[in-house]
C-alpha positions as CSV (number, residue, x, y, z in Angstrom):
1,X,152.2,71.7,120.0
2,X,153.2,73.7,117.5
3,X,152.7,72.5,113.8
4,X,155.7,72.2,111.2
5,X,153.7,74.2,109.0
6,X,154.2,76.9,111.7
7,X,158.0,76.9,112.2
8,X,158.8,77.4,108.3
9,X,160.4,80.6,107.4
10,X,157.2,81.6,105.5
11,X,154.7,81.5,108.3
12,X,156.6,84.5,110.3
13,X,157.3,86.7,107.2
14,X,155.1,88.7,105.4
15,X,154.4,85.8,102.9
16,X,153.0,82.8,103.4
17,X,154.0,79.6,101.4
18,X,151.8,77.7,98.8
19,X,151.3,75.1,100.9
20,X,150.2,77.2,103.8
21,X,147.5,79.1,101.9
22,X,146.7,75.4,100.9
23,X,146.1,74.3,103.7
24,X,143.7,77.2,104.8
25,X,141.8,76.7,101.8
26,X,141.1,72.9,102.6
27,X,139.7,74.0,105.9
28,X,137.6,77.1,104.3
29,X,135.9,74.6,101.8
30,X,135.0,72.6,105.1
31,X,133.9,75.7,106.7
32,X,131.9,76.8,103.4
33,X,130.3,73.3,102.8
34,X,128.9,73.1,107.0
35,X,127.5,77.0,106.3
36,X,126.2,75.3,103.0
37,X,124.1,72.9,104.1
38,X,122.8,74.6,106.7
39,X,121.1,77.4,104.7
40,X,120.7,75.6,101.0
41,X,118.1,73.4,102.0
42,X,115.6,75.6,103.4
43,X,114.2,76.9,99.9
44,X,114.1,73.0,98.9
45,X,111.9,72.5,101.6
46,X,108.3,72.6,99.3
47,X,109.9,70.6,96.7
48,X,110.6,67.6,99.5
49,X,107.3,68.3,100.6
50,X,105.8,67.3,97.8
51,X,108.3,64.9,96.1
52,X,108.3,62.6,99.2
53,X,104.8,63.3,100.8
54,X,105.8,64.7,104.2
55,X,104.0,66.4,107.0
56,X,104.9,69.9,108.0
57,X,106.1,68.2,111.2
58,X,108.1,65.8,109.6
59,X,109.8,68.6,107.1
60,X,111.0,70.7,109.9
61,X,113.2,67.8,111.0
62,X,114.9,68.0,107.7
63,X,116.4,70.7,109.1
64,X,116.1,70.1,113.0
65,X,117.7,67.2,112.5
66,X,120.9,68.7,111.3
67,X,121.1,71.5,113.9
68,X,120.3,68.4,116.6
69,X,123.8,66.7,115.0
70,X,125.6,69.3,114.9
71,X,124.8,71.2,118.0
72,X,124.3,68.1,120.0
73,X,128.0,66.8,119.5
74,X,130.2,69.9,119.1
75,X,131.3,69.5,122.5
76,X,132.3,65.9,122.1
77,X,134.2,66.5,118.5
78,X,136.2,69.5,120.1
79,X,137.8,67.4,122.5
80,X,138.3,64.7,120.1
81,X,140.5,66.9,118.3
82,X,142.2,67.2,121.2
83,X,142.8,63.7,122.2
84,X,142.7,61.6,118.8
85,X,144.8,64.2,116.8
86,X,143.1,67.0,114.9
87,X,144.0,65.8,111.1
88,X,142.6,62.3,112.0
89,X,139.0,63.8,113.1
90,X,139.0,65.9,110.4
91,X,139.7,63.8,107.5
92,X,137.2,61.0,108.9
93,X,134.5,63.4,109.8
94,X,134.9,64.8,106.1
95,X,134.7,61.1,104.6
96,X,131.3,60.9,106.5
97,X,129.9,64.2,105.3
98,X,130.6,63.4,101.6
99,X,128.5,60.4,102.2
100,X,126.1,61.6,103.9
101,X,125.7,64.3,101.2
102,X,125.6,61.3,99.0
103,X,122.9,59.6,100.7
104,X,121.0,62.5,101.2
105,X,120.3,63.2,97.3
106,X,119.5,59.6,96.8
107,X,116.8,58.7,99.5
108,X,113.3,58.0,98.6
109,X,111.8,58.1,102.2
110,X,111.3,61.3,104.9
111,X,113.0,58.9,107.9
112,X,115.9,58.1,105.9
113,X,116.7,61.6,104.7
114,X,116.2,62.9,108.2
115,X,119.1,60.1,109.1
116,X,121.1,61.8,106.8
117,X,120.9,65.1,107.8
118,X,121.5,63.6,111.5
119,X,124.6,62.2,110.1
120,X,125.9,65.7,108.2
121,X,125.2,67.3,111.6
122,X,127.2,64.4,113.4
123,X,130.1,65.0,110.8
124,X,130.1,68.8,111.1
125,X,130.4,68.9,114.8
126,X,133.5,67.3,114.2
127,X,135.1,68.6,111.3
128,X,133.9,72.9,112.6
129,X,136.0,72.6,115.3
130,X,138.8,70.3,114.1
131,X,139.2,73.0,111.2
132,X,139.4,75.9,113.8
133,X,141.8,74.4,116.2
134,X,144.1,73.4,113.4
135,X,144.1,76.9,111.8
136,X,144.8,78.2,115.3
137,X,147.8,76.1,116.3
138,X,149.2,76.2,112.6
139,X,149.1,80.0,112.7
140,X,151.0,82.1,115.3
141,X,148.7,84.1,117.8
142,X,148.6,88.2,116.2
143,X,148.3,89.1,113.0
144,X,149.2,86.0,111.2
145,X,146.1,84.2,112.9
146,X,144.2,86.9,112.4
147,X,144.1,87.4,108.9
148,X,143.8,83.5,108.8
149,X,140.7,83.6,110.9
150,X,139.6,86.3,109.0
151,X,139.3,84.5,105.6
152,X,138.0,81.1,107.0
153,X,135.6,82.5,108.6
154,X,134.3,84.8,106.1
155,X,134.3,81.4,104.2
156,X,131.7,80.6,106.4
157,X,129.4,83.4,106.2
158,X,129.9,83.4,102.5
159,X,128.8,79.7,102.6
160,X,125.7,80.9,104.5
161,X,124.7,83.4,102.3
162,X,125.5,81.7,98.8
163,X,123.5,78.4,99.8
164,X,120.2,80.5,99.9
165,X,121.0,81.5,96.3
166,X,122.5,78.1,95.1
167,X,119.5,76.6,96.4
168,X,117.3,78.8,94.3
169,X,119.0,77.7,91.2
170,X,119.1,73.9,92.2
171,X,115.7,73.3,93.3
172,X,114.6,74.9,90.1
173,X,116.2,71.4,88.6
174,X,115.5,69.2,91.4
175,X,115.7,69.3,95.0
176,X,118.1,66.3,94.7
177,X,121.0,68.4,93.5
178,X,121.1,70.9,97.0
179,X,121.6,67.1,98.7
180,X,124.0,66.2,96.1
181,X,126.4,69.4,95.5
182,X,128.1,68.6,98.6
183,X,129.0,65.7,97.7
184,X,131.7,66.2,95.4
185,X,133.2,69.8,96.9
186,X,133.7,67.6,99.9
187,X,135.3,64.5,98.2
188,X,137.7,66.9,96.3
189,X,138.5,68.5,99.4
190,X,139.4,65.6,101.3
191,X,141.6,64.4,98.5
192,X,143.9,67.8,99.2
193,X,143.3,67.3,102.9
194,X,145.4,64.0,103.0
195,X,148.3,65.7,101.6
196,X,148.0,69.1,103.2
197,X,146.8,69.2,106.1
198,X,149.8,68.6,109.0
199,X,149.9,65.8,111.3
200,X,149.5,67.0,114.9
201,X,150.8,65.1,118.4
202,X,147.4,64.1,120.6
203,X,147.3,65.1,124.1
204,X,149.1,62.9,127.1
205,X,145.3,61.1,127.8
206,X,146.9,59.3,130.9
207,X,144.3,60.6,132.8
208,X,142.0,58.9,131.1
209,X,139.5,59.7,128.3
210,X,136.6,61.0,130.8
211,X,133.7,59.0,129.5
212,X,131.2,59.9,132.1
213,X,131.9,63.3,131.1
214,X,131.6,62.4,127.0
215,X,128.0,61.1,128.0
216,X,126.5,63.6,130.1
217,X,127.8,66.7,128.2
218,X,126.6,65.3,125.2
219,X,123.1,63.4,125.8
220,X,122.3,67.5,127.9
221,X,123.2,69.3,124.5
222,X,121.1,66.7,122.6
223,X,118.3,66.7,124.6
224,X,118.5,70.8,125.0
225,X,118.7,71.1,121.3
226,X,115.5,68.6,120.8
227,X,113.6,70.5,123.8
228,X,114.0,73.6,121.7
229,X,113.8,72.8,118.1
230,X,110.3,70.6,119.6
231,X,109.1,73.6,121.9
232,X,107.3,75.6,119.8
233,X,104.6,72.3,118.4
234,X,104.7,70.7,121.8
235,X,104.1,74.4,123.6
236,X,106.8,76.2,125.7
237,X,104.5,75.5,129.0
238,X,103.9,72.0,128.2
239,X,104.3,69.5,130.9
240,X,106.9,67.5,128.3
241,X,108.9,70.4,127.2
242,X,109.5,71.5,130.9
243,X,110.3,68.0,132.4
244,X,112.6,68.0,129.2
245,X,114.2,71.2,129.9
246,X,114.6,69.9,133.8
247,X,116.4,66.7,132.9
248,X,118.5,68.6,130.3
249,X,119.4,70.8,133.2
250,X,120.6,67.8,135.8
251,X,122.5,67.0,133.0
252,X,124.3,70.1,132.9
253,X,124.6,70.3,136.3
254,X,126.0,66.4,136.4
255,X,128.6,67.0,133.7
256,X,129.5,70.4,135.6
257,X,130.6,68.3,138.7
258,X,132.2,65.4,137.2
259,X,134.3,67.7,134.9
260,X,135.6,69.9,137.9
261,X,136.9,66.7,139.3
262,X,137.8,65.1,136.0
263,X,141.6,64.2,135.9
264,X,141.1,64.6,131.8
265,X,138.2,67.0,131.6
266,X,136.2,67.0,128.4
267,X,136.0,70.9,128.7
268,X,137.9,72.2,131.6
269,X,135.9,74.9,133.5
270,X,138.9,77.5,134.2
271,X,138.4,78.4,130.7
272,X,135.3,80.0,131.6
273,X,137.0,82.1,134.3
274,X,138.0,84.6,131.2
275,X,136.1,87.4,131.0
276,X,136.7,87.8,126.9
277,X,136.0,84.2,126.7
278,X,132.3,84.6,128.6
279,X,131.7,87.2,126.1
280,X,132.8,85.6,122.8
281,X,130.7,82.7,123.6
282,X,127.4,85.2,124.9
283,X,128.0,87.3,121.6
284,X,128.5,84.3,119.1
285,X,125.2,83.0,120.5
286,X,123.2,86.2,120.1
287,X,125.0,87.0,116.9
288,X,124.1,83.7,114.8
289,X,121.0,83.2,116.7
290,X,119.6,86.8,115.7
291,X,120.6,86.4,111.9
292,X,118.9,83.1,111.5
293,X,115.7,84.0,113.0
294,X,115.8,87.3,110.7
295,X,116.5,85.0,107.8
296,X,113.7,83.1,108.9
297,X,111.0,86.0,109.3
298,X,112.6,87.8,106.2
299,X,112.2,84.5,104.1
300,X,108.7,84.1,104.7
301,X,107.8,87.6,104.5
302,X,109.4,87.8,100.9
303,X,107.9,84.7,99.5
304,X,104.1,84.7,101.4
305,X,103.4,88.6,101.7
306,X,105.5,89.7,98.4
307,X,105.3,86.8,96.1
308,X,108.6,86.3,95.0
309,X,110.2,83.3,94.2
310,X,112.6,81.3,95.9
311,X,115.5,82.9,93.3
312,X,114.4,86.3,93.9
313,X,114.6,85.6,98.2
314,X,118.2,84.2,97.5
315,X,119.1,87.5,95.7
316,X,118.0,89.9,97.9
317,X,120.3,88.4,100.5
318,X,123.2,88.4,97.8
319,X,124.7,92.2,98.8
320,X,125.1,90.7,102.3
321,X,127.5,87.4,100.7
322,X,129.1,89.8,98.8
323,X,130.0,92.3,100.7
324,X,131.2,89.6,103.4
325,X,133.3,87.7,100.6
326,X,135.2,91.2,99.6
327,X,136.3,91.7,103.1
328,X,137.8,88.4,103.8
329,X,141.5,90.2,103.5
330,X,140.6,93.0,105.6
331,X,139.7,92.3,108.9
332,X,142.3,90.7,110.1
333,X,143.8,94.3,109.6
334,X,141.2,95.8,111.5
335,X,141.0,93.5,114.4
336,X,144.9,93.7,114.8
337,X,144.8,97.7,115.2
338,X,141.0,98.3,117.2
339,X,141.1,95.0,118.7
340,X,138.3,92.7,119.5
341,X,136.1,94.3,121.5
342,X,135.8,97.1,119.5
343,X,135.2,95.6,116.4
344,X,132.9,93.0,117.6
345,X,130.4,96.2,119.3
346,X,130.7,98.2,115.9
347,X,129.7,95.0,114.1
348,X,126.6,94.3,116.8
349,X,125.8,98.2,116.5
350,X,125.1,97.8,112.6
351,X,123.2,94.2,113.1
352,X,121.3,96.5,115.8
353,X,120.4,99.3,113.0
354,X,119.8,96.4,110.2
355,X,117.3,94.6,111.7
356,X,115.2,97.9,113.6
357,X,115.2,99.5,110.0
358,X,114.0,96.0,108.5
359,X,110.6,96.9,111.0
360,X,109.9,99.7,108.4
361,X,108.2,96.5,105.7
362,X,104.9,97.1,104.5
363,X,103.2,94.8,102.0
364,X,104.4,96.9,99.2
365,X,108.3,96.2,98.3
366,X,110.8,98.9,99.7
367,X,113.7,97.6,98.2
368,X,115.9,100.6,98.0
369,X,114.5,102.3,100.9
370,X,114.8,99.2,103.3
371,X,115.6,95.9,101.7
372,X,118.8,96.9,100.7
373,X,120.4,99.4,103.4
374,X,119.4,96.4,105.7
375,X,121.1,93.9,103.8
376,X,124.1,96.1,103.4
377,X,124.4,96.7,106.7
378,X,124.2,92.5,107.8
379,X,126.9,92.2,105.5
380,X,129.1,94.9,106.9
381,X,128.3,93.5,110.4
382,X,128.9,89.8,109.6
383,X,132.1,90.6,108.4
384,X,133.2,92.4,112.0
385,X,131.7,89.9,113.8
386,X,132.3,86.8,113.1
387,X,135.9,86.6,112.2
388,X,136.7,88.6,115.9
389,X,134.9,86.0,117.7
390,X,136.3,83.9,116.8
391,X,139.5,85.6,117.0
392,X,138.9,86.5,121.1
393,X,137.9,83.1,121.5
394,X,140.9,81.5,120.6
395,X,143.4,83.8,121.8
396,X,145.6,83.3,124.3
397,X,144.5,79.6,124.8
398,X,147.1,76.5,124.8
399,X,147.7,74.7,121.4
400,X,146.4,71.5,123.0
401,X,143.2,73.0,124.3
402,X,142.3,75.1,120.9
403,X,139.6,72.0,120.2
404,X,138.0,72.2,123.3
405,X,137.7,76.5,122.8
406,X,136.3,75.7,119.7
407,X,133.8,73.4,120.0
408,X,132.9,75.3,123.0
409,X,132.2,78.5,120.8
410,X,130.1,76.3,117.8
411,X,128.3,75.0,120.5
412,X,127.3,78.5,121.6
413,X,126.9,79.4,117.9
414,X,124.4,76.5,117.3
415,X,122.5,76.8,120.3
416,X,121.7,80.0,120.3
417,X,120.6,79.7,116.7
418,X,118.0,76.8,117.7
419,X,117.1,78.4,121.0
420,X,116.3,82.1,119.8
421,X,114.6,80.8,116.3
422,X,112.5,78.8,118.2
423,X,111.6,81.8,120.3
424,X,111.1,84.1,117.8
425,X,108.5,81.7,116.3
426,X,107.2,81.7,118.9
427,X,106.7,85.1,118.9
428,X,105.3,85.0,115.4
429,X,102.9,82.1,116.3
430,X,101.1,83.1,119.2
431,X,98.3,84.2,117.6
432,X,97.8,81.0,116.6
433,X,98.9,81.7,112.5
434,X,95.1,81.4,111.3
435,X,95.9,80.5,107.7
436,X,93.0,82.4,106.8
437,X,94.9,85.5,108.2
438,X,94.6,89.1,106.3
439,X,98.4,89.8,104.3
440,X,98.1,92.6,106.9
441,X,97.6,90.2,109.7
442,X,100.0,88.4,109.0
443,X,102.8,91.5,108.9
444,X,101.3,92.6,111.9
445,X,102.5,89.5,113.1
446,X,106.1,89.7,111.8
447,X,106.6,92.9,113.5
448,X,107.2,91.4,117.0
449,X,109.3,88.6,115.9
450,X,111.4,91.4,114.2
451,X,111.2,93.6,117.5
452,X,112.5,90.1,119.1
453,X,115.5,89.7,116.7
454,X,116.9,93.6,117.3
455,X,116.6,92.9,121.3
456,X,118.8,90.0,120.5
457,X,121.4,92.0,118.5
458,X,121.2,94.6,121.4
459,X,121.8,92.3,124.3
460,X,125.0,90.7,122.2
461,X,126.1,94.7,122.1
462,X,125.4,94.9,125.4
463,X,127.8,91.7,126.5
464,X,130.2,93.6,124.4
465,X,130.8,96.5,125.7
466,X,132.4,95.7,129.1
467,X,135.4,94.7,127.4
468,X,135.5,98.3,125.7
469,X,136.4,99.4,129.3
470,X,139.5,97.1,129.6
471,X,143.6,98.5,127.5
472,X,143.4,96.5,124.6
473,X,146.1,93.9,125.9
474,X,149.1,92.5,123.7
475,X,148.5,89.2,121.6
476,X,151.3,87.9,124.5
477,X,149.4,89.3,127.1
478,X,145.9,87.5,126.0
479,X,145.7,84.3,128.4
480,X,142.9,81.9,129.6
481,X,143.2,80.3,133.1
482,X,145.5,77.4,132.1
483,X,145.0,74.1,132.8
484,X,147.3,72.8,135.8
485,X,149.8,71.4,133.6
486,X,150.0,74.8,131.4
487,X,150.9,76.3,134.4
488,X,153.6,73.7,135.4
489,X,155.9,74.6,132.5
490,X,155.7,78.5,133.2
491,X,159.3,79.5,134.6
492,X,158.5,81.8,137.8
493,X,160.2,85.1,135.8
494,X,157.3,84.3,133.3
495,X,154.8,84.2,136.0
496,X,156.1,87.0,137.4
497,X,155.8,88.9,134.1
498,X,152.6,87.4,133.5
499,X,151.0,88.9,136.8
């Protein structure tokens, strides 16, 4: 269904009308407040600690408890969008986020801020891909979507980056703010939102709304999420996390087989038949996953081997934010002359040579010689990256199936963060982590988690590069196996064409 914002003379020039670049901007502060929260409140972690007496067990779900939200329900809030109307699931789920946010600064217990970091993660997985599916049905498929994707999702990274720093400033006031900021950013937001944001037809659910589907898809995500955020305490080889992982898998394989007979499938399988969709979803999972576990490792290496406060952590990730933010307008122009494929592989090539020259630390600050060009590079390849995933993901699929594709790909995105952080502290823990450890020991023990985090990189390079091999094809050309009623409305010279 194409939106009206689409057919106005504005959105096929050159120039795109206020309310257009309105509307993008309503989505981007969405975008920017989900990055956000998911980075600001790891430097307010101590501070909670100590304000409200938690465990180290319970603090982690301060920020498991978000990823388990978010990642657990993406599925489930794609196709929502889908079926409910993507401006109705957006503006609610951005209503719950501001209060959550709300909530969340004004809690005096662990449980109950945990609930509301449940709740932003519940929010998010609805409002991420209700943004992304309207951006990619209000823009046409080429260059126009492009550069849209380009700045929204650069929004995103920025978001990600700027939180560590926004944090630092906050928590030196009270952790309180970093649960508060959101807050307002998100109530302003929605106030444009209701006037901006186009109104857009729900799918023909005749066939029905496929609830066995809803509950299978999303109690396997939840329970895979939880078996990997909980591995690394409970033990990888421990008999609950493998009977976890085993029912999370008959899940999978249960909502497998009632989708492929599913008149109204919650995510209809031919999608996956795509070779460029396989690999946007393989490289977004190795491409967020790699970054956060480096954050992770690079985080505690500043701040427990260096000394340096949470303010000076948030800044030496600030040349990465930046040189993402200054890009925004550019790789839309990139993608539309190299193509995908090319750009994403470049972009996994630099995240390769950032992280293997971040194995250079030593206990002594190398900031020019290694902090820096490492940074630099993350930013570069964050830029490449992430916009033309997102950009090969949603190419060439129908306007009402654009939810489904992306909640498909932030459910790749958040998985494979919480799936390779947990391994990669894993790496770093099995030792033990003797607190009484040597500074040297403890580096010594960063050094594989960093080795880990570069094979990740790699292997998303790797996934890459078959599509190197392929003619870049036509934005016309660019088409996901269709869903049987797609195919209905093609005229046979189409086909024909098409073939």
């Amino acid at each position: 269904m194409t939106s009206p914002l689409t057919a106005s003379p504005t959105a096929d020039g050159e120039r795109w009308s206020p309310r257009l670049w309105g509307t993008l901007l309503v989505l981007c502060a969405a975008m920017f407040l989900d990055a956000l929260d998911v980075s600001m409140v790891g430097v307010a972690l101590p501070s909670i600690a100590t304000d409200l007496g938690l465990s180290t067990s319970t603090l982690q779900w301060i920020v498991s408890g978000y990823i388990l939200g978010y990642g657990g329900l993406l599925l489930l809030g794609g196709r929502a969008a889908d079926l409910l109307g993507r401006r109705r699931v957006f503006l609610v789920a951005l209503a719950v986020f501001a209060l959550a946010s709300l909530l969340g600064g004004l809690v005096d217990s662990g449980p109950l801020l945990i609930a509301s970091r449940f709740i932003k993660g519940l929010s998010a997985a609805f409002t991420a891909p209700a943004g992304l599916s309207i951006i990619t049905t209000t823009f046409k498929e080429g260059p126009q979507r492009n550069r849209a994707l380009s700045i929204y999702t650069t929004c995103a990274a920025t978001g990600f980056s700027m939180g560590l720093v926004l944090s630092g400033l906050l928590t030196e006031l009270s952790w309180r703010w970093t649960m508060l900021l959101p807050a307002p950013v998100a109530l302003i937001a929605l106030v444009f939102a209701l006037r901006l944001i186009p109104h857009s037809a729900r799918e023909n659910s005749s066939g029905g709304y496929d609830l066995p589907g809803a509950v299978t898809g999303t109690a396997a995500m939840l329970l895979l999420v939880f078996t990997v955020v909980e591995a690394p305490e409970k033990g990888w080889a421990s008999a609950r996390t493998l009977l976890s992982f085993l029912v999370a898998a008959a899940l999978l394989v249960a909502f497998v087989l009632i989708e492929r007979r599913s008149p109204s499938p919650l995510v209809r399988l031919g999608v996956l038949r795509s070779g460029s969709q396989i690999r946007a979803q393989l490289g977004a999972a190795a491409f967020f996953g790699s970054y956060v576990a480096f954050q992770f490792i690079v985080t505690q290496y500043m701040q427990s081997l260096l000394g340096w406060s949470a303010l000076q952590t948030a800044l030496a990730f600030l040349p990465a934010g930046v040189l993402v933010a200054l890009s925004s307008t550019k790789i839309g122009g990139i993608v539309d002359r190299f193509g995908t494929p090319r750009v994403i592989a470049t972009g996994f090539a630099l995240l390769v040579v950032a992280y293997a020259l971040f194995l250079r630390i030593s206990l002594t600050p190398q900031y020019a010689a290694v902090i820096l060009p490492s940074m630099l590079l993350l930013g570069a390849a964050c830029a490449l990256v992430f916009p033309s995933l997102n950009i090969q993901a949603t190419n060439g699929v129908d306007d009402e199936e654009q939810g489904m594709v992306s909640g498909l790909l932030n459910t790749s995105i958040q998985v494979g963060g919480a799936l390779f952080l947990a391994v990669t502290t894993a790496v770093i823990t099995a030792d033990g982590g003797d607190a009484a450890a040597s500074p040297q020991a403890v580096l010594d023990d960063f050094r594989p988690g960093l080795a880990v985090v570069t094979v990740i990189a790699l292997a998303g390079l790797l996934v890459t590069l078959p599509g190197l091999r392929r003619k870049r094809p036509s934005a016309e050309s660019v088409v996901v196996a269709r869903s049987a009623a797609a195919v209905a409305d093609v005229s046979p010279a189409k086909a024909a064409a098409r073939d």
